[in-house]
BANU-352029 format. One record per residue: y, x, z of N, C-alpha, C, O in turn; residue in one letter. Coordinates in nm, 3 decimals, decimal comma, padded with zeros to 5 digits. Layout:
<drenpas>
(drenpa (Y; X; Z); (Y; X; Z); (Y; X; Z); (Y; X; Z); 'a')
...
</drenpas>
This chain:
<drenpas>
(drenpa (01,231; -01,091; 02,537); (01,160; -01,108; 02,413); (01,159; -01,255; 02,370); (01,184; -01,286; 02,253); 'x')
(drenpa (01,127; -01,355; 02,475); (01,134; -01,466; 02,447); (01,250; -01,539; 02,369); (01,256; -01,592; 02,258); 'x')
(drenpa (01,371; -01,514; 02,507); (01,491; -01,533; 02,414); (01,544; -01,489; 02,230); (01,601; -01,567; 02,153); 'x')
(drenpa (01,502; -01,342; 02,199); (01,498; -01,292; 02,116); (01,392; -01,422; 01,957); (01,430; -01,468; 01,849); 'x')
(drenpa (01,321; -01,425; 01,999); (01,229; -01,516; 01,918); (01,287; -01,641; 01,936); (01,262; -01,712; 01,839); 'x')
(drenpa (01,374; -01,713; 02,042); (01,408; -01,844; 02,035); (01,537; -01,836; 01,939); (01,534; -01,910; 01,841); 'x')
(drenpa (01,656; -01,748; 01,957); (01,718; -01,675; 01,877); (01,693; -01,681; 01,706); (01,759; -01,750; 01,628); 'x')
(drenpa (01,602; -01,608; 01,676); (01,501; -01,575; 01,544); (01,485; -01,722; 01,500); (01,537; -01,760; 01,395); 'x')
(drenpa (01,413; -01,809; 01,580); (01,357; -01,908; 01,517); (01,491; -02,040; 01,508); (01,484; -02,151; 01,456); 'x')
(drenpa (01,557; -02,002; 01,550); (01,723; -02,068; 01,562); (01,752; -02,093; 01,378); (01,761; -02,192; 01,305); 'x')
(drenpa (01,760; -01,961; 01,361); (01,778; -01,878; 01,207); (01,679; -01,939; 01,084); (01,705; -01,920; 00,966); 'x')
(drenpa (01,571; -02,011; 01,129); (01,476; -02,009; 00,997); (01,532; -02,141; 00,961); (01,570; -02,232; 01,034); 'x')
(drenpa (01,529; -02,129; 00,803); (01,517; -02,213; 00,730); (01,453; -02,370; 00,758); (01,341; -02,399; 00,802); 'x')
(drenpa (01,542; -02,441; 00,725); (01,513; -02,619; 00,747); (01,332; -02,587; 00,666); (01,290; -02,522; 00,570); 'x')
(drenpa (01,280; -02,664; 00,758); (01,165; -02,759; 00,721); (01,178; -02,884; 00,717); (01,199; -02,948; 00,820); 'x')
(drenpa (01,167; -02,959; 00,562); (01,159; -03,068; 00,589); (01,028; -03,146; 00,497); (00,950; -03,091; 00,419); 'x')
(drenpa (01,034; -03,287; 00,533); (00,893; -03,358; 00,546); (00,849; -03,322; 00,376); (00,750; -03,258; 00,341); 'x')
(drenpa (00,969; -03,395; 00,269); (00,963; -03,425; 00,149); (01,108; -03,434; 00,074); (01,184; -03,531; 00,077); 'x')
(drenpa (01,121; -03,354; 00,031); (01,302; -03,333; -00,050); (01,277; -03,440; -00,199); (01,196; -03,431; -00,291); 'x')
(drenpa (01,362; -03,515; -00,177); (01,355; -03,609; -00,308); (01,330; -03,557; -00,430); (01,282; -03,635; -00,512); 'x')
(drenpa (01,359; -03,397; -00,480); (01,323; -03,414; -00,610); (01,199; -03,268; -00,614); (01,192; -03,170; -00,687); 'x')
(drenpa (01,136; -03,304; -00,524); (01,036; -03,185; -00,546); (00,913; -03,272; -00,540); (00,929; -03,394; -00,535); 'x')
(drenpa (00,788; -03,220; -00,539); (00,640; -03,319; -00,568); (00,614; -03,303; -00,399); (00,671; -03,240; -00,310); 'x')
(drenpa (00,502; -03,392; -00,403); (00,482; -03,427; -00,275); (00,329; -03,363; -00,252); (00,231; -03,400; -00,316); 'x')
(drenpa (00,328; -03,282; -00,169); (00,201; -03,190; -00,114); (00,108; -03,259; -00,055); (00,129; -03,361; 00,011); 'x')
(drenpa (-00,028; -03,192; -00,080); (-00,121; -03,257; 00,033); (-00,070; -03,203; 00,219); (00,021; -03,134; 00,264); 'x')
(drenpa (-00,163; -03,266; 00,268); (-00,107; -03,266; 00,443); (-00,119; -03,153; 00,491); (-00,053; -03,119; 00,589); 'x')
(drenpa (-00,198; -03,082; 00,437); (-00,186; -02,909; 00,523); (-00,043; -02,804; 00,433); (-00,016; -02,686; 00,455); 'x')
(drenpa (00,002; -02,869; 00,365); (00,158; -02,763; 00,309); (00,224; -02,825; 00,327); (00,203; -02,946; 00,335); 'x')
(drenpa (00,362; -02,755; 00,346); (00,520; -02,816; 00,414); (00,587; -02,718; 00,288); (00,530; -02,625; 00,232); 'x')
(drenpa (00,722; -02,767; 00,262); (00,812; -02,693; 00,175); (00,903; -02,642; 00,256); (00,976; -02,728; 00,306); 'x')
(drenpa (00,928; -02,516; 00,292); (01,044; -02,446; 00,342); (01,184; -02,432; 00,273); (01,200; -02,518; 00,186); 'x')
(drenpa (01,281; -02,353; 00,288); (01,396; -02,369; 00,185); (01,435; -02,186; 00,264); (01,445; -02,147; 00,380); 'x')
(drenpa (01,444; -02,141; 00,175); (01,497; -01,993; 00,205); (01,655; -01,987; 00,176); (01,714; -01,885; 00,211); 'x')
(drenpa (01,714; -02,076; 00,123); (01,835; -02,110; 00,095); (01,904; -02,235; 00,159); (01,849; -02,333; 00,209); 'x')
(drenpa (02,017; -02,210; 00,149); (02,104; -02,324; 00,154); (02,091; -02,433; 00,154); (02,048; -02,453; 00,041); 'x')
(drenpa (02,101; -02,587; 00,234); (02,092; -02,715; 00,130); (01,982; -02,759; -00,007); (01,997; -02,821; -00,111); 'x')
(drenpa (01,884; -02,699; 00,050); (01,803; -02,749; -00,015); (01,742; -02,653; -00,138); (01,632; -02,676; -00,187); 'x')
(drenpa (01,825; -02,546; -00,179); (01,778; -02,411; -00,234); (01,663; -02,359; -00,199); (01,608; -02,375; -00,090); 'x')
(drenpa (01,607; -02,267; -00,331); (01,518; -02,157; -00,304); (01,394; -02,208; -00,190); (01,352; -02,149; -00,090); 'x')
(drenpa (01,352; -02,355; -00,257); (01,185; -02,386; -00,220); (01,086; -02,311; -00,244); (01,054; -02,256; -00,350); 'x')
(drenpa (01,000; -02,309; -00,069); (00,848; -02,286; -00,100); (00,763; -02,294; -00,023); (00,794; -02,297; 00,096); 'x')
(drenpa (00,668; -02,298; -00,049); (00,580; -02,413; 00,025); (00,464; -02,292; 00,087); (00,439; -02,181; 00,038); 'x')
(drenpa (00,424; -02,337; 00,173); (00,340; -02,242; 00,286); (00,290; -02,366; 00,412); (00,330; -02,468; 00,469); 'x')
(drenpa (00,174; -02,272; 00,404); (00,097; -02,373; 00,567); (00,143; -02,456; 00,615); (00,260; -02,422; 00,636); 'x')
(drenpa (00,114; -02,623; 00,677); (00,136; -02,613; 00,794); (00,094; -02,671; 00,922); (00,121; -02,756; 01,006); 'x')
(drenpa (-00,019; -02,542; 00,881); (-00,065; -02,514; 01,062); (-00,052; -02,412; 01,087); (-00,126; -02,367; 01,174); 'x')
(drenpa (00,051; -02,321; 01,021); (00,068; -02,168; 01,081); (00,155; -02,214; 01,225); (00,231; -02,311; 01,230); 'x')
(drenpa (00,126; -02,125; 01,336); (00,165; -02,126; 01,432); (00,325; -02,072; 01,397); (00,342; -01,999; 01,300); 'x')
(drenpa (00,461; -02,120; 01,495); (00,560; -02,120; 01,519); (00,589; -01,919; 01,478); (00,656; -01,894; 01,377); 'x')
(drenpa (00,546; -01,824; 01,546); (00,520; -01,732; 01,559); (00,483; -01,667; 01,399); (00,571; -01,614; 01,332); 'x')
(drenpa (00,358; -01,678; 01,354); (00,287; -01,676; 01,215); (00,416; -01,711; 01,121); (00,471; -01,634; 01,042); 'x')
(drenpa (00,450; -01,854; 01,150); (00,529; -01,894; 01,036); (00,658; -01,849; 01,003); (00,713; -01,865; 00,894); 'x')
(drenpa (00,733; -01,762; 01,157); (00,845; -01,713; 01,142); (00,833; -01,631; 01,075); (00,906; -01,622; 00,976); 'x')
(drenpa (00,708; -01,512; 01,108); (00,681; -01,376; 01,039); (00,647; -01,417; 00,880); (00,629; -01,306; 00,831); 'x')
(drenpa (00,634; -01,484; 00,805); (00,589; -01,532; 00,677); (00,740; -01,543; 00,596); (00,763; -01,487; 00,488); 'x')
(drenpa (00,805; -01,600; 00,645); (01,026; -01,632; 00,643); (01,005; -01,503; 00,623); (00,983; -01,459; 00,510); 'x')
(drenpa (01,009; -01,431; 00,725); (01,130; -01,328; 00,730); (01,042; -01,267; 00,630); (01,123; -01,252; 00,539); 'x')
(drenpa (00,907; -01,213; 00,576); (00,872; -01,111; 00,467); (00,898; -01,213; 00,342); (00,888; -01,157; 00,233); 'x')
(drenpa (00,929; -01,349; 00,336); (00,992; -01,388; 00,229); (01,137; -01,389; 00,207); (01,196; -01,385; 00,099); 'x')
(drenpa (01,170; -01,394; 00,289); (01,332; -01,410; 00,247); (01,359; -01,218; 00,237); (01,457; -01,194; 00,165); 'x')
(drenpa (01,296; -01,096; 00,290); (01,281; -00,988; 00,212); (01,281; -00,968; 00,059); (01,353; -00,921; -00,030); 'x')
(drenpa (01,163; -01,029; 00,077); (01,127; -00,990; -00,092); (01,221; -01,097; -00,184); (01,231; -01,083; -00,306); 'x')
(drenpa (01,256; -01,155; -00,144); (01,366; -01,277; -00,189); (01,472; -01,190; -00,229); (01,504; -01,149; -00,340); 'x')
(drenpa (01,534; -01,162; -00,078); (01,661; -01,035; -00,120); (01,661; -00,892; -00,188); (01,747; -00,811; -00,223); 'x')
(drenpa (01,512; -00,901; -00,190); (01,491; -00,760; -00,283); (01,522; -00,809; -00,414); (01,612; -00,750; -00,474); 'x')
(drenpa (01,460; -00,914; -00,473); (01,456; -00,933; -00,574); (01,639; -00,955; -00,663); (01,687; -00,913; -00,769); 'x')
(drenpa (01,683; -01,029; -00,565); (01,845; -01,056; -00,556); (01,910; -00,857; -00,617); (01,954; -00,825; -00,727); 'x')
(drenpa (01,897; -00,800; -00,535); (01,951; -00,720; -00,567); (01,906; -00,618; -00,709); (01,978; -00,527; -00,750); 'x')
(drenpa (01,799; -00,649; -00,758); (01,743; -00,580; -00,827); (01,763; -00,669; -01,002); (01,730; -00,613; -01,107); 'x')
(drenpa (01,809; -00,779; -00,997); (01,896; -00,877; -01,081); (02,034; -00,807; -01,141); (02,064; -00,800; -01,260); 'x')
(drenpa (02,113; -00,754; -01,020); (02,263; -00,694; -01,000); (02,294; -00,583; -01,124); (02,402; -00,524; -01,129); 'x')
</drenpas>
């Protein structure tokens, strides 16, 4: 199981501190990227636990790809 989740969390999306052309958050939100290079920002907790925050990704990048296909 462990491996499985180290795996998983291999996969998530860059976190980073502050992307040059986005605004700058107070200290409890981080900007995620559900995309590519810097694509498809959004910002969520961060003090969600490692665990919490994976499960939050994956029902976003869902409804992300739902939405993708429903564009088509």
């Amino acid at each position: 199981f462990l491996q499985q989740l180290e795996d998983d969390l291999e996969e998530t999306p860059k976190v980073v501190e502050k992307p040059p052309d986005l605004k700058e958050l107070p200290p409890n939100w981080k900007y995620v990227f559900l995309g590519d290079e810097f694509t498809k920002p959004i910002v969520i907790s961060s003090v969600l636990t490692p665990l919490e925050e994976e499960g939050l990704l994956r029902e976003a990048k869902a409804v992300n790809d739902g939405f993708s296909e429903n564009l088509n």
